[in-house]
C-alpha positions as CSV (number, residue, x, y, z in Angstrom):
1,X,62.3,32.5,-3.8
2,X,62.1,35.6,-1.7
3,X,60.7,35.8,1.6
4,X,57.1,38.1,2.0
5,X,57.0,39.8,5.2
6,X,53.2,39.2,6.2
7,X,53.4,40.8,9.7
8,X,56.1,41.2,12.0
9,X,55.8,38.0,13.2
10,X,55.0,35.9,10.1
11,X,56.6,35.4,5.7
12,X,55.2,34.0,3.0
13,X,57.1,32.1,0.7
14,X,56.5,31.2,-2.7
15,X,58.0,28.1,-4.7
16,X,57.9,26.5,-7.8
17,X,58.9,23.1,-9.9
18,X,62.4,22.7,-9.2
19,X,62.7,24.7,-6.2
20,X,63.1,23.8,-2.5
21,X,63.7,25.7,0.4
22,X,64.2,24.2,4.7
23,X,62.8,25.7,7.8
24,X,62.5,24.8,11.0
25,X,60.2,21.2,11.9
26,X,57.1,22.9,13.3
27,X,57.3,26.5,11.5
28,X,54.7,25.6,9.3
29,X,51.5,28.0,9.6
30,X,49.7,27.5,6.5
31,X,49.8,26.5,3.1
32,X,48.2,27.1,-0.5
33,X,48.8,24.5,-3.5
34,X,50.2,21.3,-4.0
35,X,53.5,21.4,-1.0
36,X,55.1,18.7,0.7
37,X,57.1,18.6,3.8
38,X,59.7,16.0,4.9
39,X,62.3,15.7,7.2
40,X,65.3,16.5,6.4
41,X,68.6,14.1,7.1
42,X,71.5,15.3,5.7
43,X,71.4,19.0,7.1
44,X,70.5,21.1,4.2
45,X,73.1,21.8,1.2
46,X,76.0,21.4,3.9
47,X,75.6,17.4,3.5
48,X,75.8,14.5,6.4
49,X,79.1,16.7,7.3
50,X,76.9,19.7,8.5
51,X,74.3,17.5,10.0
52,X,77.3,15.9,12.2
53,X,78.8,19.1,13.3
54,X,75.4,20.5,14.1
55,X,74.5,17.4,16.5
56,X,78.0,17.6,18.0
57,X,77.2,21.3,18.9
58,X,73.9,20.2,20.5
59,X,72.1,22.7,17.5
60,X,69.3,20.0,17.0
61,X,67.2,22.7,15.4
62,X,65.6,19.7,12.9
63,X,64.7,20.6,9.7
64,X,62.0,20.2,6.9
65,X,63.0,19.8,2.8
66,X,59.7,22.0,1.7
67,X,59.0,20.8,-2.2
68,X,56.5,21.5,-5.0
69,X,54.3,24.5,-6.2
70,X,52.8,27.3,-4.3
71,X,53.0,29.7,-1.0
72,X,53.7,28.5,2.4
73,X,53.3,30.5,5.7
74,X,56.4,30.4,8.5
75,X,56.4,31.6,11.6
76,X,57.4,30.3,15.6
77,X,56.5,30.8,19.0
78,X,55.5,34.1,17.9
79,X,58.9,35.8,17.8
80,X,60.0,38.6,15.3
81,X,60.9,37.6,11.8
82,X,63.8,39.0,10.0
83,X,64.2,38.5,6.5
84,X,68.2,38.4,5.2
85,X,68.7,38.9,1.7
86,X,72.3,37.1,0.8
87,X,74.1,38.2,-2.1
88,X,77.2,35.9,-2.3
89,X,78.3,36.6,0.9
90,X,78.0,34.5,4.2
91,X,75.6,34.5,6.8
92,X,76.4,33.2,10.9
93,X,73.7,32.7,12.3
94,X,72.6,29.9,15.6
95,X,70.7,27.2,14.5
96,X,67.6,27.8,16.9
97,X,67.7,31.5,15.1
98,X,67.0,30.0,11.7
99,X,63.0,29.9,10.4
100,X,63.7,29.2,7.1
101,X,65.8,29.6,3.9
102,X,66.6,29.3,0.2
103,X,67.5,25.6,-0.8
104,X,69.9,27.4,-3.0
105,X,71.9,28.4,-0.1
106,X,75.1,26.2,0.9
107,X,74.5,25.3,4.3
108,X,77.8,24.6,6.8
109,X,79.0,24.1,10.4
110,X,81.4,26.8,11.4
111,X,83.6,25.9,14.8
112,X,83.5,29.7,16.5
113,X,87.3,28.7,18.0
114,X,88.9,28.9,14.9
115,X,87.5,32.6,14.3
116,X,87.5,34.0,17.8
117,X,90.6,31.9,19.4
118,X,90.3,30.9,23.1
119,X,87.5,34.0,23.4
120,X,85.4,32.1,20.6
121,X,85.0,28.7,22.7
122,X,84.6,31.3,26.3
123,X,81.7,32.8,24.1
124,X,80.2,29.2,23.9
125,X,80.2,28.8,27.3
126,X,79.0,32.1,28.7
127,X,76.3,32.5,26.1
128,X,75.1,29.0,26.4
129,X,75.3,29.1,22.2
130,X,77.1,26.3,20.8
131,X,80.6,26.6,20.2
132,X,79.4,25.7,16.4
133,X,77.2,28.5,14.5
134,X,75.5,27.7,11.1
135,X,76.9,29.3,8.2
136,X,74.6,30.2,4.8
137,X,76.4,31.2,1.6
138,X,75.4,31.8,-1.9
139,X,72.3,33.9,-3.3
140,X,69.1,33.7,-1.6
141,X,67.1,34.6,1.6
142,X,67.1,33.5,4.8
143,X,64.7,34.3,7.4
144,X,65.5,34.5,11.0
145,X,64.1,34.9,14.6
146,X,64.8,37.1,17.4
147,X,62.9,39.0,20.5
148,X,61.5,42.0,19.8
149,X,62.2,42.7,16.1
150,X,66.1,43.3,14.9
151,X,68.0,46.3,13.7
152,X,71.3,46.1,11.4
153,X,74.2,47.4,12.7
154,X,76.9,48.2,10.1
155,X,81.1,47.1,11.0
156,X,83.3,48.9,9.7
157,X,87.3,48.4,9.8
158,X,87.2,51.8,11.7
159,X,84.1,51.1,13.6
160,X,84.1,48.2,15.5
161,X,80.9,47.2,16.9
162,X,80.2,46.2,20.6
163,X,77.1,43.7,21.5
164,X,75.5,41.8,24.4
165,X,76.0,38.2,24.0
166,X,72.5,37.5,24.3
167,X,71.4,40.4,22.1
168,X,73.1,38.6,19.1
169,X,71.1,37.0,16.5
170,X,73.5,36.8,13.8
171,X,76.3,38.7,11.4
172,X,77.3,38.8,7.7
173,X,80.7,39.6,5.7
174,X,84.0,39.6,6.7
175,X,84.1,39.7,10.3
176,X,86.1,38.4,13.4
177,X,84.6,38.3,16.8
178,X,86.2,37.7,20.1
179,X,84.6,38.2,24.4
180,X,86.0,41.2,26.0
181,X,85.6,41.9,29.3
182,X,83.7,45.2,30.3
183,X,84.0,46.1,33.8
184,X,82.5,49.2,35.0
185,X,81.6,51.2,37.8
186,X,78.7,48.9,38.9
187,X,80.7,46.1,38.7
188,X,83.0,47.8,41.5
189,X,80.5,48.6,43.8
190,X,78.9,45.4,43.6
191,X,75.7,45.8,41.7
192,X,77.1,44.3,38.5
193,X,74.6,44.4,35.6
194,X,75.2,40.9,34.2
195,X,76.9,42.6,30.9
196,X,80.5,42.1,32.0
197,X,81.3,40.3,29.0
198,X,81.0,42.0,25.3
199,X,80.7,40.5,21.7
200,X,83.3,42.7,19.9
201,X,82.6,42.5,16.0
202,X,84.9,44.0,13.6
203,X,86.1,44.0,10.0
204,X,83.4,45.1,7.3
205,X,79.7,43.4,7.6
206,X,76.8,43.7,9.3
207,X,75.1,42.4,12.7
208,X,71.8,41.7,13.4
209,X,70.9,42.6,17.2
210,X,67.8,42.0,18.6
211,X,65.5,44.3,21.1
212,X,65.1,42.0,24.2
213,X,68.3,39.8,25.6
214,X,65.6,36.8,26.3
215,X,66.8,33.4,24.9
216,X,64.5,31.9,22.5
């Protein structure tokens, strides 16, 4: 059930008998055929165990179980779309960053203190992102939102890459992240730019940056 980019700010997705797919409550634009929307309560794929960690993390991004047969329209507060085709791998990604997605994706709750240490629960904190992030796995697509329109970044094992907190919409494959501290030359005379503290990615994936640091 791939995702049709319309315009930079909108997809089309088709499904079918069988088929289902979630996005966010609201994301709706438009709708051809015979489609049905209800909430969804037990948090996707990831069951009433992903649903609880989500709430815990304060990631109430609710979502809708989309059913039945034809082409729906997604799109939100008029930010950029990003379409991520998955492959068997795992996407993280924060819940608010999540349009829509493949019902035949395994949805999960990932605590970012178990992969980044101390730094992954400082990263909650300074970032104001939940010390939970959503994890998608399996094959399908997943479309995401971010300021600005998103570039992929490869990581390499020899090529670590380095990103502002707020410029991170999400990352793929086998990665580790931690907070590093980057003080430069502004910082010590006093005119600090607000990016003392760095995402570090590294390990062999890909992240997804977006062009403006604005929340959404």
């Amino acid at each position: 059930m791939p995702f049709t980019l319309l315009n930079s700010r909108m997809v089309e997705a088709r499904i079918g008998p069988g088929q289902r797919m979630f996005s966010q409550r609201g994301a709706m634009l438009a709708y051809r055929g015979e489609v049905s929307f209800t909430p969804n309560i037990q948090g996707g794929q990831g069951g009433v165990g992903s649903m609880i960690g989500r709430r815990i993390a304060g990631e109430a991004a609710p979502l809708m179980t989309v059913e039945g047969t034809g082409t729906v329209m997604f799109g939100h507060g008029g930010h950029h779309v990003h379409v991520v085709d998955l492959t068997g791998e795992t996407l993280y990604v924060e819940a608010d960053r999540l349009l829509a997605f493949d019902g035949s994706l395994q949805q999960g709750t990932m605590f970012m203190g178990s992969q980044g240490g101390v730094m992954g629960m400082v990263r909650g904190q300074v970032t104001g992102q939940g010390l939970f992030t959503t994890t998608l796995k399996g094959v399908g697509s997943a479309a995401v939102m971010a300021h600005g329109g998103v570039i992929e970044l490869p990581i390499t094992p020899q090529r670590p890459v380095h990103v502002d907190p707020q410029a991170y919409v999400a990352h793929r494959g086998d990665v580790r992240n931690k907070l590093s501290t980057a003080l430069g030359w502004r910082d010590m005379v006093g005119r600090g730019s607000g990016e003392a503290f760095q995402l570090e990615l590294s390990g062999q994936g890909t992240v997804y940056v977006q062009a403006s640091e604005e929340k959404l």
